[in-house]
C-alpha positions in Angstrom: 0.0 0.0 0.0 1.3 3.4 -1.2 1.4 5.8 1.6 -0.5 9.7 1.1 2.8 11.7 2.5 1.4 15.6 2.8 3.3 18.2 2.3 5.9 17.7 5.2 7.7 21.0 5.4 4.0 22.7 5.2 2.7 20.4 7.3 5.6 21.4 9.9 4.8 24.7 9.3 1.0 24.3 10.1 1.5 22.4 13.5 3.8 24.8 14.5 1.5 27.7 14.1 -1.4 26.1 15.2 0.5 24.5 18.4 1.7 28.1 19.4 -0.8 30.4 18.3 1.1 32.7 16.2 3.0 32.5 13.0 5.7 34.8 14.2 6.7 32.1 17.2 6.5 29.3 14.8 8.7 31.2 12.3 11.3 31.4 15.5 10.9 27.3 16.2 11.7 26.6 12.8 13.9 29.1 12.2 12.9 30.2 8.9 10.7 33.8 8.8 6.8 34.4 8.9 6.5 35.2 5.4 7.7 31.4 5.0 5.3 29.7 7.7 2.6 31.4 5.8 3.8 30.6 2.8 4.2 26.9 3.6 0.5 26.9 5.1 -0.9 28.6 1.9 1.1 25.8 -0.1 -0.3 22.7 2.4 -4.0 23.8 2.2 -4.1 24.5 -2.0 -2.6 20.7 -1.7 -4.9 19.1 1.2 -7.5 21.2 -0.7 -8.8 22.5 2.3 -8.6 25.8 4.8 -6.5 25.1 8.2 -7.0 28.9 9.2 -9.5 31.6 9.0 -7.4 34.8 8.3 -8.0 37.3 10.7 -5.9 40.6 10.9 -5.1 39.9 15.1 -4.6 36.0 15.7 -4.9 32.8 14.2 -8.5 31.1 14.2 -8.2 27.2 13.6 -10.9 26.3 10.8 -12.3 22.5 12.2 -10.7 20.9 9.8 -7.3 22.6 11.4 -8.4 21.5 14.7 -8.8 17.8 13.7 -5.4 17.8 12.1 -3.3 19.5 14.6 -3.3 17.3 17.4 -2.8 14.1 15.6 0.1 15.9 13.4 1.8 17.2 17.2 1.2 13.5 18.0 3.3 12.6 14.7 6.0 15.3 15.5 6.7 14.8 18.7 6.9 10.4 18.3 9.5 11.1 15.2 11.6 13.4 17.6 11.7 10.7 20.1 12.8 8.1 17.6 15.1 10.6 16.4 16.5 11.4 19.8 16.7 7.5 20.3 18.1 6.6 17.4 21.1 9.1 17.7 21.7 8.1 20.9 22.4 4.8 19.9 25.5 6.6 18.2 26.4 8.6 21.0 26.8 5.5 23.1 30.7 3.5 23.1 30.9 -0.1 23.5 34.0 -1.5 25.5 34.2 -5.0 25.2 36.8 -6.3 27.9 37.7 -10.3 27.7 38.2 -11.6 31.2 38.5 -14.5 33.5 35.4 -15.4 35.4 37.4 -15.4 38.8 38.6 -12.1 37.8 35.3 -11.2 36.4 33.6 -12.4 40.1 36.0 -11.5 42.4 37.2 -7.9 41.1 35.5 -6.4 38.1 32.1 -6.9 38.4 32.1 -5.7 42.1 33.3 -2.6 41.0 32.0 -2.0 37.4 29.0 0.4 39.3 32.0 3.1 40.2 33.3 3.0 36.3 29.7 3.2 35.2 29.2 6.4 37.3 32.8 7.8 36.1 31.9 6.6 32.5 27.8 6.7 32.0 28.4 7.4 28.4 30.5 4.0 27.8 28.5 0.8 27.1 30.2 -2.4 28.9 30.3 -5.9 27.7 32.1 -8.5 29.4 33.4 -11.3 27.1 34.6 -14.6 28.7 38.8 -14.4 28.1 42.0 -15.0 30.8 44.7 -16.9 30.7 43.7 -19.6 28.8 42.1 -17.7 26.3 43.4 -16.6 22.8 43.2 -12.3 22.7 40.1 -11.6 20.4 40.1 -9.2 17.7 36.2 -8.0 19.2 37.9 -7.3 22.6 38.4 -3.5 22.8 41.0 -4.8 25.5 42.0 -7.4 28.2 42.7 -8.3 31.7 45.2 -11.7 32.0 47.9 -12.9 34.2 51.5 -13.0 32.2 54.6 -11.9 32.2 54.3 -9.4 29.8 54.9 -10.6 26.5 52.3 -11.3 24.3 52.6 -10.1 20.6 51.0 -7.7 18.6 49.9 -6.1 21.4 50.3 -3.5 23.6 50.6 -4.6 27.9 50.2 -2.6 31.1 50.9 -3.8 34.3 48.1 -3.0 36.0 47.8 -5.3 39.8 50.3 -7.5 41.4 49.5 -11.4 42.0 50.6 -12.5 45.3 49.9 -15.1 46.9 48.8 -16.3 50.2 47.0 -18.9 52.0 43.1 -18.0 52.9 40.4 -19.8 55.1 37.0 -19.3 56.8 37.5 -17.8 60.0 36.7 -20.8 61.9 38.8 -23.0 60.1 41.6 -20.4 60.8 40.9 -20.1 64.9 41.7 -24.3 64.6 45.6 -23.4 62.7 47.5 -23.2 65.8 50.5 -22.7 63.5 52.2 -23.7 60.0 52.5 -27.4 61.3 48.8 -27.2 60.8 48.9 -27.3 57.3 50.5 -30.5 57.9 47.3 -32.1 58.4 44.9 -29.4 56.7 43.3 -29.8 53.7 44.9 -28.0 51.0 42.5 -27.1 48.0 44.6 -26.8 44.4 44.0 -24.9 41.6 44.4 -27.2 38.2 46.1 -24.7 36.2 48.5 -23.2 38.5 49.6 -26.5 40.2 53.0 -24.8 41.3 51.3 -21.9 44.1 51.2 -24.2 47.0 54.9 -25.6 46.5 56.4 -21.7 45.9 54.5 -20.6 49.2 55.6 -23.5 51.3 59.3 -23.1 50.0 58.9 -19.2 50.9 57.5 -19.5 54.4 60.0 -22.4 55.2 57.2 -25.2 55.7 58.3 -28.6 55.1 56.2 -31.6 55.4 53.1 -30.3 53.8 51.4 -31.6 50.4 48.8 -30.1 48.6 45.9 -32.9 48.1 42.8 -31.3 48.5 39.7 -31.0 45.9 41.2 -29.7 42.9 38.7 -26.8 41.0 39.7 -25.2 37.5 39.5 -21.4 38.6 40.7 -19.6 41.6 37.4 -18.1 42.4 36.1 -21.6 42.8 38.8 -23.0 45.1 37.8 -19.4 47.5 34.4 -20.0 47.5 35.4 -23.6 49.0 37.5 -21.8 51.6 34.6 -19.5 52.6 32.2 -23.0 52.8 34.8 -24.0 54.7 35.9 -26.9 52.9 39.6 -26.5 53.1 42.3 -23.7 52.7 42.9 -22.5 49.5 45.8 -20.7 47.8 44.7 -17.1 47.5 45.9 -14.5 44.9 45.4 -10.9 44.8 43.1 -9.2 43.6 40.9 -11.7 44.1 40.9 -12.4 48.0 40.9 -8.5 48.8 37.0 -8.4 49.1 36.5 -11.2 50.8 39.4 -10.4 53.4 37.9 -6.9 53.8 34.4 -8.4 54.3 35.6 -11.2 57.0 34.1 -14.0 54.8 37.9 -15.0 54.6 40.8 -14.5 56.6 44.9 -14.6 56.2 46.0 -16.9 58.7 49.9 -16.3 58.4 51.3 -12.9 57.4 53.8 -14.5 54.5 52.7 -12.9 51.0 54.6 -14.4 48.2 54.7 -13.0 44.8 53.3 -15.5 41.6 56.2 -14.4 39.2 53.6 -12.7 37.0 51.5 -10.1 37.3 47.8 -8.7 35.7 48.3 -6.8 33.0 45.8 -5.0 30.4 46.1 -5.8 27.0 45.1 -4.3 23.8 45.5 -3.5 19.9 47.4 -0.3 19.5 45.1 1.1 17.8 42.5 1.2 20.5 44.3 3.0 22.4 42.9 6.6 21.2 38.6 5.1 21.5 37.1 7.3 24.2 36.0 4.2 25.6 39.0 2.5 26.2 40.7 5.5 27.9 37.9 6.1 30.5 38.8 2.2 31.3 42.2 2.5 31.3 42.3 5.8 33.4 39.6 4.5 35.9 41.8 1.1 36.2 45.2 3.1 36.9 43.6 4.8 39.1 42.4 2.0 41.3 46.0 0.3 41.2 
């Protein structure tokens, strides 16, 4: 079906007028002059073959067929400046897709995503599954892994030390009279960083000890089993710094060692001018 379209700039013209009583205010809306509101009038009624106004020399008198169209035409106006409005907004928005582990994700990011939204309304975020074992993605605007550093092609920031150090419930850590208690304790492991337990015991000087607890794929599930109260689990910062703060977990000995590697952000070098991706990186360096 082929659609009637009236004279649209007439049709403004008219709604304007009729809206604000006066050709000379509707001239100043539009921003064209009077002698072209009433132009544009003249030209929509000749083509709707119909009067909108009754001429009078003081004000403008709405004919009834003006007062049927006006509302409905205000109606019109004011739905396609809200899809406008909408529409362009769509544009004003930026996307910053970070890829992240899920511990990292859970434990640090998420809880504080709320203060980067309120520094950065403007920036929409997306959270795209990522870490160490992931490959970077060319849909990342950036990324948030544990490394040494080097990875190619793309630009690294340190941005938060890993160190490491034991973590328990409280009331598994009021029954740890000392180290010798790990002796007995159960230690929960972590499958892809096998090595933690072993480089903490060698640094605090335990001997005797073996990790041989439930074994979990990410970090953030081996703490959640030392909150339950399962076991004592090899934490690494940031992730244990909420829970610690909160008292869900607790640092039974005082002896921090660092991983050898450190959380670094990663990206293309040519992200690094999007507006999006420098709110980030300047909220991030600011928390460090």
């Amino acid at each position: 079906m082929t659609r009637k379209i009236p004279f649209l700039n007439g049709a403004r013209a008219f709604e304007a007028a009729a809206r604000l009583g006066s050709i000379k205010d509707a001239a100043g809306e539009l921003n064209v002059t009077p002698a072209a509101v009433s132009r544009m009038v003249k030209l929509l009624e000749e083509r709707l073959g119909v009067k909108l106004f009754q001429r009078t020399a003081n004000r403008l008198v709405l004919t009834s067929a003006g007062k049927a169209y006006q509302p409905g035409l205000t109606q019109i106006f004011d739905a396609l400046s809200n899809l406008t409005e909408q529409v362009t907004s769509l544009s004003k928005r930026q996307v910053l897709t970070v890829g992240v582990g899920p511990s990292f994700a859970t434990k640090w990011l998420i809880p504080r995503l709320g203060d980067f939204q309120k520094a950065a309304p403007e920036v929409d975020v997306h959270i795209a599954t990522g870490g160490v074992a992931a490959p970077f993605s060319e849909d990342w605007t950036c990324g948030i892994t544990l490394g040494d550093g080097s990875w190619p092609n793309l630009t690294t920031e340190a941005i938060v030390a890993a160190d490491l150090t034991p973590v328990c419930s409280p009331a598994f850590g009021k029954k740890l009279k000392s180290a010798a208690g790990l002796k007995k304790a159960t230690l929960l492991r972590v499958s892809h960083s096998p090595d933690d337990w072993e480089l903490w015991l060698k640094a605090a000087g335990i001997t005797g000890a073996t990790a041989n607890g439930p074994e979990f794929d990410f970090y953030g599930q081996a703490q959640q089993a030392a909150v339950d109260g399962l076991g004592i689990a090899m934490g690494i910062r940031p992730y244990i710094d909420d829970d610690l703060a909160a008292g869900r977990l607790v640092a039974p000995f005082d002896v921090s060692v660092p991983k050898g590697v450190q959380w670094h952000l990663l990206y293309k070098p040519h992200r690094a001018e999007e507006p999006a991706f420098q709110a980030f990186r300047d909220w991030l360096v600011g928390l460090s």
